[in-house]
C-alpha positions in Angstrom: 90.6 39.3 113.8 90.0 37.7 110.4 92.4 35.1 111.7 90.4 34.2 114.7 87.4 34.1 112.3 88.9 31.5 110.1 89.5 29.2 113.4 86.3 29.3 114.4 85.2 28.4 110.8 87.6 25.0 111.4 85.9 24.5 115.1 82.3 25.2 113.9 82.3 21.8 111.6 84.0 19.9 114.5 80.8 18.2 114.9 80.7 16.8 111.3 84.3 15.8 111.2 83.7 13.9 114.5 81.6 11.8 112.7 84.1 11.7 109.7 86.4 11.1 112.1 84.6 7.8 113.8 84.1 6.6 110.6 87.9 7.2 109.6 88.5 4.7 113.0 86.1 2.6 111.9 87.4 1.6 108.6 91.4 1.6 110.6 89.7 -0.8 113.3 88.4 -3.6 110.3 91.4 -3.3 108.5 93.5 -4.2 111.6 91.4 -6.7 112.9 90.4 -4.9 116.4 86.3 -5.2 115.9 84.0 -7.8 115.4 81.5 -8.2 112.6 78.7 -5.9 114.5 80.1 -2.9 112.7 79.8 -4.2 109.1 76.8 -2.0 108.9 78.3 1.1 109.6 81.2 0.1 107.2 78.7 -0.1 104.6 76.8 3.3 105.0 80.7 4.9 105.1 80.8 3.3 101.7 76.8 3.7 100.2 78.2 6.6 97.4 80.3 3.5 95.8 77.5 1.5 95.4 75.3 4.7 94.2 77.6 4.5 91.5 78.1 1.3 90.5 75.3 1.5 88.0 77.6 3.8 85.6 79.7 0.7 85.4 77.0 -1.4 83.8 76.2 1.2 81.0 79.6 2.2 80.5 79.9 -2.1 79.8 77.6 -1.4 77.5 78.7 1.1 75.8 79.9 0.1 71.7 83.7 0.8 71.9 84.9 3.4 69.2 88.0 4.2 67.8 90.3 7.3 69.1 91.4 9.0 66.4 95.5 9.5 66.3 95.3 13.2 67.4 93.3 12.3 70.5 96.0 9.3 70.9 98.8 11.9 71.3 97.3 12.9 74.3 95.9 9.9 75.5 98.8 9.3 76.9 99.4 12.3 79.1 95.8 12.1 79.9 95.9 9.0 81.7 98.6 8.9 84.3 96.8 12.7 85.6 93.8 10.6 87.7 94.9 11.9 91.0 95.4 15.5 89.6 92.8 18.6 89.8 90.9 19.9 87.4 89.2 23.3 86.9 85.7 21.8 88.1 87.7 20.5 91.5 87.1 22.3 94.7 90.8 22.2 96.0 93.3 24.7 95.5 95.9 24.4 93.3 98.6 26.2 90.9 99.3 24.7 87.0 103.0 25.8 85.4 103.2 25.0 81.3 105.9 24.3 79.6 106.2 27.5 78.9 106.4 28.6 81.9 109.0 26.0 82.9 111.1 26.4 80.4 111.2 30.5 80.5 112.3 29.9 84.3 114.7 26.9 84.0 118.5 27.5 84.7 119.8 24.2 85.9 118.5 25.0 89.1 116.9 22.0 91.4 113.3 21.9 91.7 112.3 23.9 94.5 114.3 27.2 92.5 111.3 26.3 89.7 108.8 26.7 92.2 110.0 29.8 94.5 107.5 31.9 92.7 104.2 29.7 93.1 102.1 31.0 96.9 103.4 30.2 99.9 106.7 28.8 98.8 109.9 29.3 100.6 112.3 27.9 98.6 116.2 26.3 100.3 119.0 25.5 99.5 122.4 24.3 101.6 125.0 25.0 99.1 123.4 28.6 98.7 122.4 29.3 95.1 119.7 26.3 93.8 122.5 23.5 92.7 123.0 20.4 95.4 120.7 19.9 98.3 117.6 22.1 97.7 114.4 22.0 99.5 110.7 23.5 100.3 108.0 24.0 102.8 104.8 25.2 101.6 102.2 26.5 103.8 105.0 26.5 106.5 104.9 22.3 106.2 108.4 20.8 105.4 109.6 18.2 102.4 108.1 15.2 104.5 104.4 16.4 104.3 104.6 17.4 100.5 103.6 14.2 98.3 105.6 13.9 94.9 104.8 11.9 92.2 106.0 11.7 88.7 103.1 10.3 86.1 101.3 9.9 89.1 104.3 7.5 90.4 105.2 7.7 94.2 108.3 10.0 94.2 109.1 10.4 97.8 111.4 8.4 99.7 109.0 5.7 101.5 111.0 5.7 104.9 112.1 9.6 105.3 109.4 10.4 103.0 112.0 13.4 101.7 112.2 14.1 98.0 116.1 14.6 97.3 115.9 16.8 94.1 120.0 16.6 94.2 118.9 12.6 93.0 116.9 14.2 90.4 118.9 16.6 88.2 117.9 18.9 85.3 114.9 17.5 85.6 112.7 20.5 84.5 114.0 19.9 81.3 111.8 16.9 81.1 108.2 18.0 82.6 105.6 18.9 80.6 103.2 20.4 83.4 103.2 20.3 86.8 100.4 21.3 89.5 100.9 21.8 92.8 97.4 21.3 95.0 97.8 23.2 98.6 96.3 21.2 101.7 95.3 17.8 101.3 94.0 18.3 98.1 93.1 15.1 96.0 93.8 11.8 96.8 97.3 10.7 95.3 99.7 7.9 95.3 102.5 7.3 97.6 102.7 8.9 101.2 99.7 11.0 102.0 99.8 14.6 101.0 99.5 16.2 104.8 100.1 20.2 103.5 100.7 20.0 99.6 101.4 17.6 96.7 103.2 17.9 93.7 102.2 16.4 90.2 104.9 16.4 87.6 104.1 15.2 84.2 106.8 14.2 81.6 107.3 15.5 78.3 104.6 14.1 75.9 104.8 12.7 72.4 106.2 14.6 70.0 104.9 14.6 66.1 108.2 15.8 64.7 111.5 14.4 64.9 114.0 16.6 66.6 117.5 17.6 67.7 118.2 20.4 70.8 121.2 21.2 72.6 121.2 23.2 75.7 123.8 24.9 77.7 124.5 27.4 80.3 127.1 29.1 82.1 126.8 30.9 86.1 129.0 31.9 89.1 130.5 30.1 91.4 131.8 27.7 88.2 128.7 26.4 87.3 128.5 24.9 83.5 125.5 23.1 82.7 125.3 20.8 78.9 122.2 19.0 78.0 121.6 17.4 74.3 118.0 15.9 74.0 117.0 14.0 70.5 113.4 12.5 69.3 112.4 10.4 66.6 109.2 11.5 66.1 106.2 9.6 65.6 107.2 6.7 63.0 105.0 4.7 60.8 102.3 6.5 62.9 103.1 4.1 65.8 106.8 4.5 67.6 108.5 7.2 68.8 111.6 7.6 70.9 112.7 10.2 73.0 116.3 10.9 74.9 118.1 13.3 77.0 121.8 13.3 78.5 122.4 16.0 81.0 125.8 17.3 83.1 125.7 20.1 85.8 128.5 21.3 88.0 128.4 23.9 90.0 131.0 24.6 93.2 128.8 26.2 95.2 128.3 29.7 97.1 129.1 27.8 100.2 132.9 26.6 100.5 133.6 23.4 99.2 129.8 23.0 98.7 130.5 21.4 95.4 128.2 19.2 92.7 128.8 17.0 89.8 125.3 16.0 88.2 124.3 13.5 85.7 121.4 12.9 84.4 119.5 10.8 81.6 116.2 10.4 80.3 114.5 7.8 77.9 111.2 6.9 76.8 109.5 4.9 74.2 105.9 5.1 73.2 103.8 2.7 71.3 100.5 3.5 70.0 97.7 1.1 68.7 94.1 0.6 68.4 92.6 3.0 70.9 95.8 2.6 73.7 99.6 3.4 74.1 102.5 1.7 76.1 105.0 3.8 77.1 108.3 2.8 79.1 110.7 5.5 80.7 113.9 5.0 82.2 115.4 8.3 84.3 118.7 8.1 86.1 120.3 10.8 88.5 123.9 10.4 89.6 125.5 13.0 92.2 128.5 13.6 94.0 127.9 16.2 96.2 130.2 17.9 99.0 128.5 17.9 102.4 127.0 21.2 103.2 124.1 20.2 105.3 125.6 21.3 109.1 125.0 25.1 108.5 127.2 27.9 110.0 127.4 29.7 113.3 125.6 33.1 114.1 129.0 34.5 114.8 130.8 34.3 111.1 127.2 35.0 109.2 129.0 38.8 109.0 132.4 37.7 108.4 132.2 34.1 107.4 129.3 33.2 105.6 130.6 31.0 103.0 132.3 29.0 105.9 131.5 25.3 105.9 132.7 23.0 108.9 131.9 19.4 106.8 135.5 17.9 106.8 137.0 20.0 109.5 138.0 17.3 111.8 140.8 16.6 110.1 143.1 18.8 111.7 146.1 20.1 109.0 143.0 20.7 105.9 139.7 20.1 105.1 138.6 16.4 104.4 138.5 16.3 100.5 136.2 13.5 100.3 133.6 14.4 102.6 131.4 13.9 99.9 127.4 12.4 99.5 127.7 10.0 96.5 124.2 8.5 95.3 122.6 7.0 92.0 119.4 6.6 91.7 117.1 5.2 88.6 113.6 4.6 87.8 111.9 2.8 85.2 108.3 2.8 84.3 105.7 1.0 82.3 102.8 2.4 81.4 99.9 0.7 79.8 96.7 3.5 78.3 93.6 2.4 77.3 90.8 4.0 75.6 88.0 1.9 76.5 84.9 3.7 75.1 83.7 6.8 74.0 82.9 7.6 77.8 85.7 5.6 79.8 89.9 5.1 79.6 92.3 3.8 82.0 95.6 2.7 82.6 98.4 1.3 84.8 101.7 1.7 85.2 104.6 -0.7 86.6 107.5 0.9 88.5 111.0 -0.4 89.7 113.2 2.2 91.3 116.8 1.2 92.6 118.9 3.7 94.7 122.6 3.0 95.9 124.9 5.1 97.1 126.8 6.7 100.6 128.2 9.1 102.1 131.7 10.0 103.2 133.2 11.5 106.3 136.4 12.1 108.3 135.8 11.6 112.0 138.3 12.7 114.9 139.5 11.3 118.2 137.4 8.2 117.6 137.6 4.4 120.0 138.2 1.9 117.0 136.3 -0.5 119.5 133.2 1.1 119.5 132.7 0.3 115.4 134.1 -3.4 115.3 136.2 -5.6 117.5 138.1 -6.8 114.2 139.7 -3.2 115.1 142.6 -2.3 117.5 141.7 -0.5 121.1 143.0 2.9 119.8 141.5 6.1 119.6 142.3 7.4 116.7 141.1 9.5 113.1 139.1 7.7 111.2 137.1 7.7 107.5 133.8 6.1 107.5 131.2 5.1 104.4 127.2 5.4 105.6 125.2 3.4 102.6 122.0 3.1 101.6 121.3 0.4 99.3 117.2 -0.2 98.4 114.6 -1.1 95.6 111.3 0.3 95.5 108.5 -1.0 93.1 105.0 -1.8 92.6 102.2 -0.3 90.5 99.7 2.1 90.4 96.4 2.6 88.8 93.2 4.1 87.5 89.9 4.2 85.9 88.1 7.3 84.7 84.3 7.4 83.6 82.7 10.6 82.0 79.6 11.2 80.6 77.4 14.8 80.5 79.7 16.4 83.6 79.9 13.1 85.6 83.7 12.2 85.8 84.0 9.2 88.3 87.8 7.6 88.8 88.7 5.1 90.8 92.1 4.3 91.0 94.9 2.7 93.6 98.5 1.6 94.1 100.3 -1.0 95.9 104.2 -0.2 96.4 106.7 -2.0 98.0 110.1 -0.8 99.7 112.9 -2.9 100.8 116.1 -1.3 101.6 119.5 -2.3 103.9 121.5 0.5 105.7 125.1 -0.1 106.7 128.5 1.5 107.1 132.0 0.3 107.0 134.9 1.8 108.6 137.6 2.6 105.4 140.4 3.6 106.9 141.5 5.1 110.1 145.2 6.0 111.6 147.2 4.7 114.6 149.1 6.4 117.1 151.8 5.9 114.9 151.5 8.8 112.5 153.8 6.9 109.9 151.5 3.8 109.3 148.2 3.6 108.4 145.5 0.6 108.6 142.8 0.1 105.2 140.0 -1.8 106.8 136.4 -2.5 105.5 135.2 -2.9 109.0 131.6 -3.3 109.1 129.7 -1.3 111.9 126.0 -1.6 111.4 123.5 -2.6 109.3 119.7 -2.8 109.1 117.1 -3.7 107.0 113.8 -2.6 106.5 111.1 -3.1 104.2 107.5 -0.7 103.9 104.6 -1.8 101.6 101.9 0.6 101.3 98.6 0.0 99.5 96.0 2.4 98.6 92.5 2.9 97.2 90.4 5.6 96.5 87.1 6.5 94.3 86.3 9.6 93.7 83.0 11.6 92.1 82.6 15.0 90.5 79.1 15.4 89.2 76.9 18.0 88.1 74.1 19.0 91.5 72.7 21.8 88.9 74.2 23.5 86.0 76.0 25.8 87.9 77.3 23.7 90.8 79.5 20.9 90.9 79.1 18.1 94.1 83.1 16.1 94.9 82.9 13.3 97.2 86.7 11.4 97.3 87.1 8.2 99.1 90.5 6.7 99.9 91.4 3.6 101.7 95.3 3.6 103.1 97.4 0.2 104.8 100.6 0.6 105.9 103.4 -2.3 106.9 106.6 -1.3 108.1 109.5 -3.4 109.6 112.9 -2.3 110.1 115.7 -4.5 112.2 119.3 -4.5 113.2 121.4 -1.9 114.8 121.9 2.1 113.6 125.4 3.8 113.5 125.0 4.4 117.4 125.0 0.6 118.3 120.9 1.1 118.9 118.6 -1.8 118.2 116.3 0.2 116.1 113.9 -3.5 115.5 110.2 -1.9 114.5 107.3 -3.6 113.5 104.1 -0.8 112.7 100.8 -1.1 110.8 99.2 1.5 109.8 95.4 1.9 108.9 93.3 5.0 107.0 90.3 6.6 105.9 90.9 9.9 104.2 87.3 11.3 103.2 87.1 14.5 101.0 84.2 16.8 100.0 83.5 20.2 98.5 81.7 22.4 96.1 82.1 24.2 93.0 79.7 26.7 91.8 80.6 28.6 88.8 77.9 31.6 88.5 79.6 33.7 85.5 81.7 32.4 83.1 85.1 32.5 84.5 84.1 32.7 87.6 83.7 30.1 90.4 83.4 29.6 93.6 84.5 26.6 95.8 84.7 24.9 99.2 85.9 21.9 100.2 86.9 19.8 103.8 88.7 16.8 103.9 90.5 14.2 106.6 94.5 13.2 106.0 96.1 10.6 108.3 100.2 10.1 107.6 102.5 8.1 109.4 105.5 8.9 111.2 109.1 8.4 109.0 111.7 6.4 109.8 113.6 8.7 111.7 110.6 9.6 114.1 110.3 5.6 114.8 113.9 5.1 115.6 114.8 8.5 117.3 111.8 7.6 119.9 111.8 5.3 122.7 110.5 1.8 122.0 107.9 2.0 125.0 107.0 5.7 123.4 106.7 5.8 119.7 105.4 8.8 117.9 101.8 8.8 116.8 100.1 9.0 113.3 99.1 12.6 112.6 95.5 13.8 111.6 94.5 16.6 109.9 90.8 18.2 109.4 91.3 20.5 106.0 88.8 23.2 105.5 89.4 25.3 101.7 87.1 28.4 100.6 88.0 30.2 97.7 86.9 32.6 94.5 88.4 32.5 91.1 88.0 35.0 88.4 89.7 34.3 84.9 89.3 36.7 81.7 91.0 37.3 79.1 93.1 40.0 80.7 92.3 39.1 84.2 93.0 36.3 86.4 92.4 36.8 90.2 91.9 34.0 93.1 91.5 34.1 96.9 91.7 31.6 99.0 90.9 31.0 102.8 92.8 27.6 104.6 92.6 26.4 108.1 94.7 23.2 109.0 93.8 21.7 112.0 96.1 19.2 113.2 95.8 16.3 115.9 99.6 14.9 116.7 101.1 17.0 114.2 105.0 16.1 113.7 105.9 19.6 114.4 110.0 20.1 113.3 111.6 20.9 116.8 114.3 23.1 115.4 117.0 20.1 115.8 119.0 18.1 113.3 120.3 14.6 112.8 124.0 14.3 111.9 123.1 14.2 108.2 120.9 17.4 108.1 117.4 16.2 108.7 115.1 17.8 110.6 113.8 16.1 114.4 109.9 15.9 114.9 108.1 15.8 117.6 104.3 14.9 118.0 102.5 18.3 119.2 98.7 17.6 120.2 96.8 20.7 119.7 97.9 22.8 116.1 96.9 24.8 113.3 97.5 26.6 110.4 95.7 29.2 109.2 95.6 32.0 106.5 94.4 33.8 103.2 96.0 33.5 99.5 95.9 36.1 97.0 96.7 35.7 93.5 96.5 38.0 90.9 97.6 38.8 87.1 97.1 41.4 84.9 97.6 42.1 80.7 97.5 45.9 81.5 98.8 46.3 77.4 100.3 44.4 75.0 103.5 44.9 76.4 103.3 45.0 80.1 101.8 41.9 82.7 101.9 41.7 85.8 101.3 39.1 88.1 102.4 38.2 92.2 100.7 36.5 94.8 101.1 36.9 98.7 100.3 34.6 101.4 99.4 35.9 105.6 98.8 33.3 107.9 99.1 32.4 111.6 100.6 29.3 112.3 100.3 28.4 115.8 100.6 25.1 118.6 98.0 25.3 121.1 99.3 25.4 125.0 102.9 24.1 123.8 105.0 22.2 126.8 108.8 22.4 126.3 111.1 19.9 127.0 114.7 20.9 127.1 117.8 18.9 127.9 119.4 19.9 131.4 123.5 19.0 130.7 124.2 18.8 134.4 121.6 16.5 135.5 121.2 14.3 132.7 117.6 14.9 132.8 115.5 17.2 131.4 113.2 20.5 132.2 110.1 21.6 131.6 108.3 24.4 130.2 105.1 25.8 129.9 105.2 28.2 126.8 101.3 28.9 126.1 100.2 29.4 122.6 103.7 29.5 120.2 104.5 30.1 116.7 105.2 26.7 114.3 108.7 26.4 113.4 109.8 27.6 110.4 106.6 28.8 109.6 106.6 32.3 108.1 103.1 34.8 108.5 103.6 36.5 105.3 105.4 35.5 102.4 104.8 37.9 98.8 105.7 37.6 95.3 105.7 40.4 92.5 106.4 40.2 88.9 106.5 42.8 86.6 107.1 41.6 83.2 107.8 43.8 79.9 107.8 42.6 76.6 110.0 44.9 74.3 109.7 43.2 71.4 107.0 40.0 70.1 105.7 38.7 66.8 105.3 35.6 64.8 109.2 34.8 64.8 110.4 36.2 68.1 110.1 37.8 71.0 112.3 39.9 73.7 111.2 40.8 77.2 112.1 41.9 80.4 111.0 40.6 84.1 112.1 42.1 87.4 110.3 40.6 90.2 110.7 40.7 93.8 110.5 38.0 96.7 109.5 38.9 100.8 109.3 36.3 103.6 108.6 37.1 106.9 110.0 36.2 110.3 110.6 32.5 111.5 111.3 30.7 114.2 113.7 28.1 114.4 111.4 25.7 117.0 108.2 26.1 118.3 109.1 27.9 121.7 108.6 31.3 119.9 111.8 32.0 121.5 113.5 34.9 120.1 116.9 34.1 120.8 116.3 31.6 117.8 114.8 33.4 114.1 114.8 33.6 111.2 114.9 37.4 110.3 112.7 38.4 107.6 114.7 38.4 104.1 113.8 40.1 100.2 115.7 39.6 97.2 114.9 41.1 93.9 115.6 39.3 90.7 115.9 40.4 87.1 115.4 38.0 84.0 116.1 38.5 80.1 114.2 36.3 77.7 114.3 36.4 74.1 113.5 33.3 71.6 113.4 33.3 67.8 112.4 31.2 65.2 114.8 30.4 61.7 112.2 29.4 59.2 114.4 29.8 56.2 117.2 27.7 57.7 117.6 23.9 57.2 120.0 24.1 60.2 118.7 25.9 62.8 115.1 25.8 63.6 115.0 28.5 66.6 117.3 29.9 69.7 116.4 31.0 73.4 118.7 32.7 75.3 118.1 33.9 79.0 119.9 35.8 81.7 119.1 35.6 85.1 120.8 38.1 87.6 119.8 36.8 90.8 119.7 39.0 94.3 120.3 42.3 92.4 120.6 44.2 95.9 123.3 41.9 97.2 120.8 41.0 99.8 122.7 38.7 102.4 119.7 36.4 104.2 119.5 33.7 105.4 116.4 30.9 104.9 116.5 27.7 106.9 118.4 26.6 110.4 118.3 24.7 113.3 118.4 25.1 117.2 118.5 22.7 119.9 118.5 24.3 123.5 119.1 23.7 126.8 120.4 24.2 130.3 124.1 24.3 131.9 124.0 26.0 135.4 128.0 25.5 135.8 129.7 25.3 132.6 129.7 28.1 129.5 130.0 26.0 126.4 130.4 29.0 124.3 134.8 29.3 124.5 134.5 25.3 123.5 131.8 25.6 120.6 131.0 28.6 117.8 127.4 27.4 117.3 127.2 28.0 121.4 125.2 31.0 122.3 123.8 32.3 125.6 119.9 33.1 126.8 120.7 33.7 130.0 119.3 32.2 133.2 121.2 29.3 132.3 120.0 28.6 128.8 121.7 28.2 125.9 121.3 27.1 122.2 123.2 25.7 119.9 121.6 27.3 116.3 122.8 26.7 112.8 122.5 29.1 109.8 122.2 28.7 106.3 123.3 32.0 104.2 122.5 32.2 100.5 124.3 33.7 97.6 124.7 37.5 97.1 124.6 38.7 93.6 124.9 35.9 91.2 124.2 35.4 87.8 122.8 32.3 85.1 123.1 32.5 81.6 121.5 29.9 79.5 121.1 29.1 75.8 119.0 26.8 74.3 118.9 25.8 70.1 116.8 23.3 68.4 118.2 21.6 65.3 
């Protein structure tokens, strides 16, 4: 019932975002050069609350610039590259983690493993315990929908618009803060946020030079080393920062091994009223494939079994490895204007390189190159991906007496070449062997994306708070050449936005608030959407019409929030359950879908020893009269089916999170606790047929975590030590959380004797599903000293 109310909530303001809606295909229509100048009127009512505040401009000009004292410099610079983030006065909903929080629950882990605890977070991983290819769906919406950015720099991947964490490694060690807004939130830089984004924010300046070294040990051979160094601030105006990282870590999964480096540098100049700061951060990995998942059959016999290299018949491949670098380097430029404005802009270059490696069977040499023989033979191949990404992103922030007005943008470019070269292969001859750097295929595309938005929070009385949030998005993307599968994959798509968002925020006690907000997203498809679609038949762009209520309480011993969503989606790439041949989900345009559902978060001091805190999510995720389109093996062609109203893939109803946390022993020098907390997610489907031949069964771990820290202030060598113990899945809990099915129908042949992943649905159906078990009882034990 309350699930039913909160749609109709979404379809009683259809009639308003109708109009938001005209006006979003208004401002796409000028931009592509479909209308004639008639319209220019309209354009500029769209656009009157820009103009309303143009007037702050002209007496923030006039405004005598003063000096920023050095204090206020120190965050200055942290300050500045947050324009696109949330702020307690913002009518979005959204979750901060300190640095304390970060560093109490970092273990070498990837990203996602930070996060697992944050609402309506299901956390993966392939290798089955945090280390290698991790991922995360929030609200149910995969990696592709979740915008990342890093100092409010574009993180995501422009054409698969993924965020490879495995790229990124140890990189906890080196955020400050990070806030992740649910829905489309505000507007950011990069690929549109279409179900969350993620703001991570780098360690700041620090005052003090300084000198830490931290280590860890876990199962499954994982050994993690990290030494990070600082100047300090010097002569009141430099400072330089550095940190070296190695993780490896074999995996739960077989072979599912990873050898992480990682390095981080930044310098910081501060003068009059401003700062420059450059970073450079580097992730190398070599990582053994364990994206294809397992069978249904060996998940109770089998489960660490991994068929990546398999082909080659007498032992595993032991190569079959993803091998990728990938570096960024920013500038960033702060100013303090005036007393009531500061801006800045930051210069990015990112360069990625790298492949990855596989053994392939019973392959026709003439199919990859005609420089090759006419045999059918083994085979190693190299896939590569070698691109640059750069460009530059920007802001300007105005406050004065509750007005905060920032207007801000980007403009990124992304050129990158795809190709793959046959390295060796084997004759009939099993006594010779041919080294050839055959070329296959090779494309090239390049995406440049430019944005601008302007947005308003201002004081309506003294209690409530008007947002207004603005944001103009072009898109240009052009790939050519052929893929791996001798396709011409030649694209040439523009893309044009307008991505309006407004809410509310009345506080009536003090700590307490309540807020609202609706707002438009548009995204474009990714690269494989384009090239895994028929020319004459391209995907669509997706809509979304996001509607957020919710109540916050925050005392000194209390902290409690609810929050009511509802995601209505028009073209939604819903994930069909399927998987390319390197892991990555398949989409599929669905017209009519929603999410919708209630957050709770809550934390309590109960005594000076004892918090707890946990938050749980229930939702209905559904796709209005779905039509399924399976492939038919005999025919060739393909069948259709009506299924009614289905579940969203991979879209859980309830997910929960408990944390009990005791603190045994805590005073000036140190302190000694205890945390046990407990994780539930509920049923999913593996495609959007709500078939249940293909779930996810619901799955609970428990966890248990040691923490103790102390300070050494009568030693000249040691200035503190944290040591932490994480025992992970106490119970020995074997679950699974993330697959893949693709189904269809074989009236005269049984694939099952052929294939493991085979399994029947009768009537002539089958599936082929794939499974991803995690770890059983595992532990992390981490150490941490500051010299």
């Amino acid at each position: 019932m309350l699930f039913t109310k909160i749609s109709d909530l979404g379809f009683q303001i259809s009639n308003f975002k109708f109009q938001i809606s005209k006006c979003n295909d208004l401002v796409s229509n000028i931009l592509q050069n479909r209308t004639g100048r008639f319209i220019y009127p309209q354009l500029l009512s769209c656009f009157s609350l820009i103009t309303f505040l143009l007037p702050f401009s002209i007496e923030a000009q006039n405004t005598a610039s003063k000096p920023v004292d050095t204090l206020k410099m120190l965050d200055l610079q942290q300050v500045t590259v947050t324009a696109t983030m949330a702020t307690a006065a913002t009518p979005v909903t959204f979750t901060n983690l300190s640095k304390e929080q970060i560093r109490r629950s970092d273990f070498g882990q990837d990203m996602p493993y930070l996060l697992k605890t944050t609402p309506s977070v299901v956390e993966t991983s392939d290798a089955g315990a945090g280390i290698g290819y991790t991922g995360l769906r929030i609200r149910g919406s995969d990696a592709t929908r979740t915008n990342i950015t890093v100092d409010g720099v574009p993180l995501n991947d422009s054409e698969s618009q993924l965020v490879y964490w495995v790229n990124m490694p140890d990189f906890s060690a080196s955020t400050s803060m990070i806030q992740i807004q649910r829905g489309v939130g505000t507007s950011t830089n990069g690929a549109g946020a279409f179900g969350a984004s993620i703001n991570l924010i780098t360690n700041g300046l620090r005052s003090e030079k300084y000198l830490n070294y931290t280590g860890g040990v876990g199962s499954f051979g994982t050994l993690r080393h990290a030494i990070s160094a600082g100047t300090g601030l010097m002569n009141h105006k430099f400072a330089v920062d550095m940190k070296l990282s190695s993780i490896v870590s074999n995996g739960y999964i077989d072979r599912a091994a990873s050898n992480l480096q990682s390095l981080y540098l930044s310098g910081l100049y501060l003068f009059k009223n401003g700062s420059l700061k450059a970073k450079l951060m580097s992730g190398k990995e070599k990582t053994y494939q364990s994206w294809y998942g397992i069978p249904a059959v060996y998940l109770d016999s089998l489960r660490t079994f991994n068929p990546a290299g398999t082909e080659k018949s007498d032992s595993p491949y032991p190569n079959q490895t993803d091998n990728y670098q990938q570096t960024h380097a920013h500038l960033v430029y702060n100013q303090q204007f005036t007393s009531h404005w500061r801006g800045n802009i930051s210069a990015h270059y990112t360069k990625g390189k790298g492949y990855y490696e596989e053994y392939k069977a019973n392959q026709k040499l003439k199919n990859y190159s005609e420089l090759l023989p006419k045999d059918t033979t083994d085979l190693v191949r190299q896939l590569w991906l070698d691109n640059d990404f750069y460009g530059s992103v920007f802001s300007a922030t105005y406050e004065k007496k509750g007005v905060e007005w920032t207007t801000g943008g980007s403009w990124n470019n992304y050129a990158g070449n795809h190709f793959g070269n046959v390295i060796w292969y084997k004759s009939y001859n099993p006594k010779t062997g041919t080294i050839s750097n055959a070329e296959f295929y090779r494309s090239t595309s390049q995406k440049t994306d430019f944005s601008m938005y302007s947005k308003l929070n201002a004081p309506i009385t003294p209690q409530l708070n008007g947002f207004v949030d603005l944001q103009l998005r072009t898109i240009q993307y052009t790939t050519l050449g052929i893929d791996r599968k001798k396709r011409d994959i030649s694209r040439d798509k523009n893309y044009a936005f307008f991505n309006p968002k407004f809410g509310l925020n009345y506080i009536y006690t003090e700590g307490s608030k309540l807020y609202a907000s609706f707002a438009i997203a548009n995204r474009e498809p990714n690269r494989n959407d384009l090239l895994d679609a028929e020319t004459a038949n391209l995907p669509l762009a997706e809509r979304l019409f996001n509607t957020e209520i919710g109540w916050r309480k925050t005392t000194e011993k209390v902290n409690i929030g609810v929050n009511f969503y509802h995601m209505q989606y028009k073209n939604q790439l819903a994930v069909t359950g399927q998987i390319n041949d390197v892991g990555e989900q398949i989409r599929a345009n669905v017209a009519d879908s929603y999410r919708a559902g209630i957050e709770l978060e809550a934390a309590f001091k109960l005594s000076n020893q004892w918090v707890v805190n946990g938050n749980a999510t229930f939702s209905q995720n559904k796709i209005r009269n779905f039509t399924e389109n399976i492939d038919n093996w005999e025919t060739g062609g393909q069948e259709v089916f009506k299924r009614g109203t289905t579940d969203l893939a991979l879209s859980p109803n309830t997910i929960f999170n408990l944390e009990l946390r005791y603190t045994i022993l805590k005073n000036a020098q140190s302190e000694l606790s205890f945390t046990p907390s407990v994780k539930y997610v509920g049923k999913q489907y593996l495609d959007n047929s709500s078939n249940e031949n293909t779930v996810l069964t619901a799955f609970n771990y428990t966890n248990l975590q040691l923490f103790y820290a102390t300070q050494f202030t009568n030693s000249k060598a040691i200035k503190s030590l944290t040591i932490k113990l994480l025992i992970a899945n106490v119970f020995n809990q074997k679950y699974v959380n993330n697959g893949w099915t693709y189904r269809f129908t074989s009236p005269n042949y049984d694939p099952r004797p052929d294939d493991n992943y085979a399994r029947s649905e009768g009537k002539n159906i089958y599936n082929l599903s794939g499974f991803f078990p995690q770890a059983g009882r595992y532990f992390s034990l981490g150490a941490s000293i500051d010299f």
